[in-house]
C-alpha angles and dihedrals in degrees: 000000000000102000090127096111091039091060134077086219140333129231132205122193101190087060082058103057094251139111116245094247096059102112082198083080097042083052087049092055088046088055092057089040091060072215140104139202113319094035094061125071122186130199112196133165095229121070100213086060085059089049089054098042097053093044084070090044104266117149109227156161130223100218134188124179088266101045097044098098085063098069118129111259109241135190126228114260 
């Protein structure tokens, strides 16, 4: 969706062996982060990421091509 060179990193579960739903690998993310919850926004194509994300306290945004212009503008941490 071309959001590579907007992003500090990108993450793919899929690459990892994991569904998108494991919150291991949302833990894991956090671990690289050297951040938790709030400080963390995800933007995801499937709604029911967004859903997970936000029950351990992630911030996030459920995104499609055409919705992609409405994303929250953030500022760096």
């Amino acid at each position: 969706m071309g959001f590579t060179g907007l992003v500090d990193q990108r993450f793919a579960s899929g690459r990892s062996g994991v569904g998108n739903l494991d919150t291991a690998f949302l833990r894991r993310i956090e671990g690289w982060a050297g951040r938790r919850g709030q400080d963390i926004f995800l933007i995801d194509d499937m709604a029911a990421q967004i859903e997970t994300c936000q029950n351990i306290g992630w911030s996030g945004s459920h995104v499609a091509p055409e919705t992609r212009a409405g994303l929250p503008k953030r500022s760096r941490l």
